[in-house]
C-alpha positions in Angstrom: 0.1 24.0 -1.0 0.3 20.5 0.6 -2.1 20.0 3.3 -0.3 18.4 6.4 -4.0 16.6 7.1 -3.0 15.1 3.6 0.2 13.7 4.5 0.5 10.4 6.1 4.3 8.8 7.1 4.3 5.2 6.6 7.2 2.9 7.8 9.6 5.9 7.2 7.9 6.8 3.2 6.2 10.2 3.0 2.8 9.6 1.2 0.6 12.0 -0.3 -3.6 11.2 -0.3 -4.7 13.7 -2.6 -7.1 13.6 -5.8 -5.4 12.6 -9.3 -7.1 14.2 -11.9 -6.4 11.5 -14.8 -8.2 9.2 -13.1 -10.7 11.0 -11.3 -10.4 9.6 -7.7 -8.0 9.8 -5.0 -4.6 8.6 -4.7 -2.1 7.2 -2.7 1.2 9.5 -4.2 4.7 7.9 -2.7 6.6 11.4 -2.7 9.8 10.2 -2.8 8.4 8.5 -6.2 7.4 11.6 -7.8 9.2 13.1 -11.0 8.5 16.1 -13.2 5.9 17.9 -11.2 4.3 19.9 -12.5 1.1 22.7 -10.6 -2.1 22.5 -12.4 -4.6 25.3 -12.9 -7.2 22.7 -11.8 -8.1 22.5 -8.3 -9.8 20.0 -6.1 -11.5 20.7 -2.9 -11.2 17.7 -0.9 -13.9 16.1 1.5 -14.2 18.6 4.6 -14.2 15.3 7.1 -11.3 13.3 4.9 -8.9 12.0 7.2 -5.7 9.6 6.0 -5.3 7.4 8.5 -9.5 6.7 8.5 -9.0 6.3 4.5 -6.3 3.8 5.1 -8.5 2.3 7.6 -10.1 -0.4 5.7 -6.7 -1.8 3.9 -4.1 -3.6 5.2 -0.9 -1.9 5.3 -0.6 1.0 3.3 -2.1 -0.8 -0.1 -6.0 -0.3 -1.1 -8.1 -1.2 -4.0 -10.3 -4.1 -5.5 -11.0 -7.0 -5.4 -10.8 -7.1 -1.7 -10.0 -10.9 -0.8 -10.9 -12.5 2.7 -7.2 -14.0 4.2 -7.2 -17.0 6.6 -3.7 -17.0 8.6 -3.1 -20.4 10.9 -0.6 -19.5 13.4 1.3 -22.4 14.9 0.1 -22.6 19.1 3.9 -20.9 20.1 3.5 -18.3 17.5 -0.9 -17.6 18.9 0.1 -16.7 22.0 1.9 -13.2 20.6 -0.1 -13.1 17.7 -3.4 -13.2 19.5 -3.3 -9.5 21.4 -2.8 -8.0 17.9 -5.1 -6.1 15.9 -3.7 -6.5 12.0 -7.5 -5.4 10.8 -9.7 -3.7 12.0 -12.7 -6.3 10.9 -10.2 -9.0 11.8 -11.9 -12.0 12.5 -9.5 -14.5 15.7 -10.3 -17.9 16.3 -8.4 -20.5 19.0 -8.4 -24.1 17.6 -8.1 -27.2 19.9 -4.3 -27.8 19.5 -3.6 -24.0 20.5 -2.8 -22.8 17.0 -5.0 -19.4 15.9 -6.6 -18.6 12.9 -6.6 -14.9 11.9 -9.1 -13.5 9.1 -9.3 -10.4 7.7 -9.8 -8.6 4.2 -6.7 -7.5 2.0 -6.9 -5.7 -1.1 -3.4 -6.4 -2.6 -1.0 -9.3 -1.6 2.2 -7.4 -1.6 2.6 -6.2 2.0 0.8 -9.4 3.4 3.0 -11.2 1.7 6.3 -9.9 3.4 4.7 -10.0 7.1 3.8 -13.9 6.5 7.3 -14.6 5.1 8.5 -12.8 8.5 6.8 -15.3 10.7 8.5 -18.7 8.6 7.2 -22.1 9.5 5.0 -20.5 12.3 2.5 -19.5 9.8 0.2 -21.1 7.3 -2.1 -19.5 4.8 -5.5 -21.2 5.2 -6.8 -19.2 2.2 -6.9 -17.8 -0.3 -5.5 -20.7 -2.9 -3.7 -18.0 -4.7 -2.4 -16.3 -1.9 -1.0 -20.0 -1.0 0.5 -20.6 -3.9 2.3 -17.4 -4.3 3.9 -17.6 -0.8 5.4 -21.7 -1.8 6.6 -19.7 -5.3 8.7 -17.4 -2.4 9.8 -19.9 -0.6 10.8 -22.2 -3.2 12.9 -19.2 -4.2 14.1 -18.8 -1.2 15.5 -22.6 -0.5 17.5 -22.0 -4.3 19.4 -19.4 -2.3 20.5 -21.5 0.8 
């Protein structure tokens, strides 16, 4: 039986936070993903506090894991003024330069979903850091201009 404390919708995609027994920790299980289920013998109590959205709590997005990397966002000054009400982390870090523009830091453990919400704020949006983080977002939009 699925416990509904174990069930967390994000941006319309059922996910299941439950412990995965071939790798001994718990998981992040897309359900709309899963194939040839299959009920187990084994059981797993899990943590009588656990809670999904405080698991999730520490990520960015939906994605966990290690290495966590710190990223530096520089927000053009039209851009700061609705960026600077929002809470994207909870240990985000805001900081208002001379010019107006805003620099957001915070820790992400995977690039893939901080990837998409830079791409969605274009020119109005640097990365600061990290150098890899940088480089993979001028890959995307190099692939991008071979389109237009």
């Amino acid at each position: 039986m699925i416990d509904p404390y174990h069930l967390m919708n994000y941006m319309g995609t059922w996910h299941l936070i439950d412990y995965c027994h071939p790798r001994n920790t718990l998981r992040d299980f897309v359900l709309g993903r899963m194939v040839d289920v299959k009920v187990l013998d084994e059981t797993f109590e899990m943590p009588f506090d656990f809670n999904a959205k405080n698991y999730f709590a520490s990520s960015f997005g939906i994605y966990k894991g290690e290495p966590v990397r710190e990223v530096t966002l520089r927000f053009s000054p039209l851009k700061s003024k609705w960026i600077k009400d929002q809470i994207w982390h909870k240990d985000q870090k805001v900081k208002t330069l001379k010019d107006g523009s805003l620099e957001l830091s915070f820790p992400v453990a995977d690039f893939s979903e901080i990837k998409r919400e830079i791409l969605k704020h274009g020119d109005m949006v640097e990365v600061v850091k990290p150098k890899s983080l940088r480089r993979l977002i001028k890959t995307e939009a190099e692939k991008i201009t071979e389109i237009y």
